[in-house]
Residue, then its C-alpha position, 0 to 999 in steps of 0.5 A: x526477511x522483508x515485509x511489504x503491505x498492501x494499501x489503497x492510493x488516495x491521493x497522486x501528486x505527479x507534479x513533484x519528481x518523483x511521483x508521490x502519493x498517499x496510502x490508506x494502510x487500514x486508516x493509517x495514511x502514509x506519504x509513499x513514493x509512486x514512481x516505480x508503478x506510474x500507471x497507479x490511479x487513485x482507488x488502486x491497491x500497492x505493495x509498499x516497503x519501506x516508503x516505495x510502492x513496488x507493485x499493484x495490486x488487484x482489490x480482493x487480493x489485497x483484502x486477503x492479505x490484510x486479512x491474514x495479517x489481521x488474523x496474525x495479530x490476533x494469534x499474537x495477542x493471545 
């Protein structure tokens, strides 16, 4: 089984190779890579797993998902 999460792209550094960015995982920023969704613009949402952004998202679709995974945890530490 994998596990990929939705993050918000604050920050695109497209002069290194390949394209590198910054994801916003609910406050926790992480460095990722950007090069297989090189149309991503700052303010947008991806899917990343392990390191890779593999896909874009739309902003209300990925609002569900962290919500599920937030509802998730809750039920885990009860």
């Amino acid at each position: 089984m994998c596990l990929a999460i939705p993050g918000k792209v604050i920050e695109i550094d497209a002069s290194v190779s390949p394209i590198m960015g910054k994801v916003s995982f609910g406050g926790i920023k992480k460095e990722v890579c950007l090069e297989l969704v090189p149309e991503v613009q700052i303010g947008n949402y991806v899917i990343v797993h392990v390191g890779f952004a593999i896909s874009m998202m739309d902003e209300e679709e990925a609002q569900e998902t962290l919500k599920l995974i937030d509802q998730m945890n809750d039920l885990e530490n009860k």
